[in-house]
C-alpha positions in Angstrom: 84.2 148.1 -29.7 84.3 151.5 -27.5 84.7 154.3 -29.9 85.5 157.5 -28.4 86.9 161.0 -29.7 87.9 164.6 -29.2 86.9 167.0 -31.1 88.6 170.9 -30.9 87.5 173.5 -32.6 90.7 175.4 -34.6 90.1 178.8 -33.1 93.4 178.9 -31.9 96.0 176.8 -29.9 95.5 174.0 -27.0 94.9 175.1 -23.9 95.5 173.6 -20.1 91.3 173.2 -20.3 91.8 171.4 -23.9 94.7 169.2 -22.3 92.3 168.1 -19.5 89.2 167.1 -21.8 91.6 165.3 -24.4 93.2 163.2 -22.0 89.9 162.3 -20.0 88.4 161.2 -23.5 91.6 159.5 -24.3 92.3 157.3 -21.3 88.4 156.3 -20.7 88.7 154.6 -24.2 92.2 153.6 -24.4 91.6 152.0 -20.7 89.1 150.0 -22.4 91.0 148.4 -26.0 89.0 150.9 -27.4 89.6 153.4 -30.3 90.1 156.9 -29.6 89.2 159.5 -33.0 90.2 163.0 -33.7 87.8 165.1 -35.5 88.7 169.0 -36.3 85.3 171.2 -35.6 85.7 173.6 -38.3 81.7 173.5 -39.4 81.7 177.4 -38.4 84.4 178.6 -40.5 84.0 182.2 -39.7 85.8 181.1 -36.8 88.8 179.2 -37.8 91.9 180.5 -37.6 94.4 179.8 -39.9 97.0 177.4 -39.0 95.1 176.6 -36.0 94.4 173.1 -37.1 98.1 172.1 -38.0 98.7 173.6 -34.5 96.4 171.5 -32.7 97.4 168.4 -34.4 101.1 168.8 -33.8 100.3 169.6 -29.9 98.8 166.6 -29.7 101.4 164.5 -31.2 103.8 165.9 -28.7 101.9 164.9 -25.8 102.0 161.4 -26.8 98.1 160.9 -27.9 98.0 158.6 -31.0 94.5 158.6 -32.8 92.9 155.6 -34.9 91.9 156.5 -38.2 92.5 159.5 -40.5 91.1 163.3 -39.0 88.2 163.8 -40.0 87.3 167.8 -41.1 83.8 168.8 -40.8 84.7 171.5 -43.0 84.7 168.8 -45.7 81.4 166.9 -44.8 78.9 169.6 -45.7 77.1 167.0 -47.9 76.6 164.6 -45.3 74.5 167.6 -42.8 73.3 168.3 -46.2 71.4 164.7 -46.4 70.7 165.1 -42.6 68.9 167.8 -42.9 66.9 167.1 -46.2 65.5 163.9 -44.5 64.3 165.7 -40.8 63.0 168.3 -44.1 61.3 164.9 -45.9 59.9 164.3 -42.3 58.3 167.2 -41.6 60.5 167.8 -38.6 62.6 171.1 -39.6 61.3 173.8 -41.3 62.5 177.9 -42.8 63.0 180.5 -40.2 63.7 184.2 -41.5 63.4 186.0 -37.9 65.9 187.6 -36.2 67.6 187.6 -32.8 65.8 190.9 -32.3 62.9 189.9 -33.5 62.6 186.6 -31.6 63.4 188.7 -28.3 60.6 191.0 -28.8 58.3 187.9 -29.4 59.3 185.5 -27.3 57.3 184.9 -24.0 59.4 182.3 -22.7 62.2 181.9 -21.1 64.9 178.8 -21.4 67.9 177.5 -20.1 70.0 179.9 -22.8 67.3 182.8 -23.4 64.1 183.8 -25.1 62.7 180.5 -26.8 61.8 180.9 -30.2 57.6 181.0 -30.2 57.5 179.3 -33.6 56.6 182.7 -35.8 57.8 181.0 -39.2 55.9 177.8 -38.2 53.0 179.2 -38.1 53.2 182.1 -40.9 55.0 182.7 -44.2 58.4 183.3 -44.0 60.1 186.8 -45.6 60.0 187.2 -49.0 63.9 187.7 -50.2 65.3 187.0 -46.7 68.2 184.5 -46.1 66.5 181.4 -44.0 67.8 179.4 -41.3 66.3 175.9 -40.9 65.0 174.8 -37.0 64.1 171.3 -35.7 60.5 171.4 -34.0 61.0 170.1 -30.7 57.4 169.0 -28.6 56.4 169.3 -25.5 58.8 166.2 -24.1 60.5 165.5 -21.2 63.9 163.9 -22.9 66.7 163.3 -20.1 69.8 160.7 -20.3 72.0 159.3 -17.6 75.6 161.0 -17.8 78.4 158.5 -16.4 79.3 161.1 -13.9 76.5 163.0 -13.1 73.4 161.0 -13.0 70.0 161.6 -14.5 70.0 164.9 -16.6 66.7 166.3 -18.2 64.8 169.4 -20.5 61.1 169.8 -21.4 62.3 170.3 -24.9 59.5 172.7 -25.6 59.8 174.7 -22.2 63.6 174.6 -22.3 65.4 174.9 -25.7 62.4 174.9 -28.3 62.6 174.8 -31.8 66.4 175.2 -32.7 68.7 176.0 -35.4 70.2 173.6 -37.1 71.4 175.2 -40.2 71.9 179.1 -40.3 70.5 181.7 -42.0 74.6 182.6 -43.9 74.3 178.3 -44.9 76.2 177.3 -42.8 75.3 174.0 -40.4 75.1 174.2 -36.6 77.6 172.4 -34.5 74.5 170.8 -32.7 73.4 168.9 -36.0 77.5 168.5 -37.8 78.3 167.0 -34.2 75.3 164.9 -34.3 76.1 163.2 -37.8 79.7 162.8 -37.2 79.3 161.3 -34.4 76.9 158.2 -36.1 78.8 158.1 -39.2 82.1 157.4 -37.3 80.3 155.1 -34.7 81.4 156.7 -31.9 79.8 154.9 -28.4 81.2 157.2 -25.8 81.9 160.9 -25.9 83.3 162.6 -22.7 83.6 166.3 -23.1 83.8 169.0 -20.6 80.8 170.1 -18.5 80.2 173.4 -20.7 78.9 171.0 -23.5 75.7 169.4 -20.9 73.0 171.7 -22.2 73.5 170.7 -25.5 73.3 166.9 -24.7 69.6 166.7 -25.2 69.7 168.3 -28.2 71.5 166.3 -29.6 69.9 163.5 -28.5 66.5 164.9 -30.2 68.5 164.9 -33.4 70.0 161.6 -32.6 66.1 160.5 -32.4 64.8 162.1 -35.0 67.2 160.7 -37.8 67.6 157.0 -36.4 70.8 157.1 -35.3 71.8 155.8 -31.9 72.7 157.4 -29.0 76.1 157.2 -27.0 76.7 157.0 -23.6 77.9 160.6 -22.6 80.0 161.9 -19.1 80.9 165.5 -18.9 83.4 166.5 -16.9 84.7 169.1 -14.3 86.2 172.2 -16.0 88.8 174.2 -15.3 88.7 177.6 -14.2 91.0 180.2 -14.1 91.2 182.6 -11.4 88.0 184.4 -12.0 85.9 182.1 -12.0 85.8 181.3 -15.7 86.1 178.6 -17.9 89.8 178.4 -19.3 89.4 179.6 -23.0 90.7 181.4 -26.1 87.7 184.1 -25.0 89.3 184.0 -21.3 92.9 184.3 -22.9 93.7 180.9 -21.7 97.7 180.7 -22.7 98.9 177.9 -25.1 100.3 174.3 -24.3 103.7 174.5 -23.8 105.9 172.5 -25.6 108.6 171.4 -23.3 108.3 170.0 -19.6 105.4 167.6 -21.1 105.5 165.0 -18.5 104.6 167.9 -15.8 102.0 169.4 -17.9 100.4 166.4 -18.3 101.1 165.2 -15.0 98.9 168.6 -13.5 96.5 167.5 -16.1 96.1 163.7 -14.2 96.1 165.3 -10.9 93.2 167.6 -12.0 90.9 164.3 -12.8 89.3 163.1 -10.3 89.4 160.0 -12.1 93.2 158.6 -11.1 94.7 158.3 -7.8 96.7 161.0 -6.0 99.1 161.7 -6.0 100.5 160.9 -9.7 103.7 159.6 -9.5 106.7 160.7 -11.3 107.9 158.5 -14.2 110.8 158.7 -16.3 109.8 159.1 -20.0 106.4 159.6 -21.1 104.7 156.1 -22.4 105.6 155.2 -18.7 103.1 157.9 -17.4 100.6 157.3 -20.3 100.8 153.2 -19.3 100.2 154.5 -15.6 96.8 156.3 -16.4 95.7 153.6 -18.8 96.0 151.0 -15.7 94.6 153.3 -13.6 91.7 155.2 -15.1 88.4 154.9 -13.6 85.6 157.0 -14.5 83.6 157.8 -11.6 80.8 160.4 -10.0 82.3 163.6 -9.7 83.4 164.7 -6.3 83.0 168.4 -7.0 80.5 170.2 -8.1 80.4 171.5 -11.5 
């Protein structure tokens, strides 16, 4: 059974950028008799806005996506990165870290694919006496790559590239790279296509995935969308809300934007026509534009 999923964050309201990655991860496991989960990724609740949730969740309904299962919250699943990270703890695999960013900048002689790599002070040393720790997984001096569905063979020298990471933070609460990790193997999810923003993390996860026995899924990240700047269409770029009317031409702008249906879309009269349409139609393929 193909088990796919989107997974928002509720920092505010479905975007154009949102439509696009929902309704790629929709119709490649729909397409397939698969099932298709919602998840709410509310593990950094500093961030959540209220309502935001709800919001999502009724967008979603109004575009015609129908999930399998209940929502899952990983708001309400602290116990189970709890376990996750007690056994890579029992393994010897994550240990305390009371540095901060400052501190690891002025340390660090390394350089990775998002900034100074950590040079594994608390590893080596004591940590602060009285300090709030985080907890980081020790990565090694691996080369760990996977084959994305759309674009090829991707790879990190884990040591060279990300280095030991956080997985829970210093203020307790878990990192989206470990909560995203156990959701994904408790709810057997076998696919996950997610926007192209998310690549970097893949290995990481993947690490995790290794490191606690779980499997892996097959993953494909896909083109995002930009707005006129240059920049990926966010809440930080001020991407605008989903509208809630003229759904079939919202979504329709969505399907054109995949290069994963044939152009042009035609027009349909009601929406489960136009849903039926992409099911039929959906093929996940090599990008033809660059990221």
């Amino acid at each position: 059974m193909v088990v796919g999923r989107f997974a928002p964050s509720p920092t505010g309201p479905l975007h154009f950028g949102s439509l696009v990655a929902a309704v790629a991860s929709y119709c490649d496991a729909k397409s397939q008799g698969g099932q298709w989960l919602l998840r709410i990724e509310d593990v950094d609740t500093t961030r959540r806005v209220d309502g935001a949730g709800a919001d999502i969740i009724h967008t979603l309904q109004h575009y015609g996506f129908v999930w399998d299962g209940e929502i899952v919250y990983q708001s309400e699943r602290s116990e189970h990165y709890e376990q996750a990270l007690t056994q890579l703890r029992k393994q010897a695999l994550a240990y305390p870290c009371t540095c901060s960013r400052k501190e690891i900048a002025d340390s660090s002689t390394q350089v990775g694919i998002e900034g100074a790599i950590y040079p594994g002070t608390c590893l080596h040393h004591p940590v602060k006496a009285n300090t709030p720790a985080a907890w980081r997984l020790k990565t090694t001096a691996i080369n760990l790559g996977f084959k994305d569905r759309i674009l090829g063979w991707q790879q990190h020298a884990m040591a060279a590239d990300i280095g030991d990471f956080v997985i829970k933070r210093a203020d307790g609460l878990f990192s989206y790279q470990l909560a995203v990790v156990v959701d994904d193997a408790l709810q057997g999810v076998t696919q996950v296509v997610r926007g192209a923003d998310l690549l970097q993390s893949t290995t990481r996860q993947i690490h995790l995935q290794q490191c606690l026995g779980y499997l892996t899924p097959d993953y494909a990240h896909i083109p995002l969308v930009l707005n006129a700047q240059g920049q990926k269409l966010s809440k930080q770029t001020l991407a605008t809300a989903l509208p809630l009317d003229n759904l079939k031409d919202t979504l329709t702008q969505a399907f054109n934007f995949l290069p994963y249906l044939p152009k042009p879309v035609p027009r349909f009269s009601s929406l489960p026509a136009l849903w039926q349409w992409a099911m039929t139609h959906w093929q996940l393929s090599p990008a033809a534009h660059p990221l």
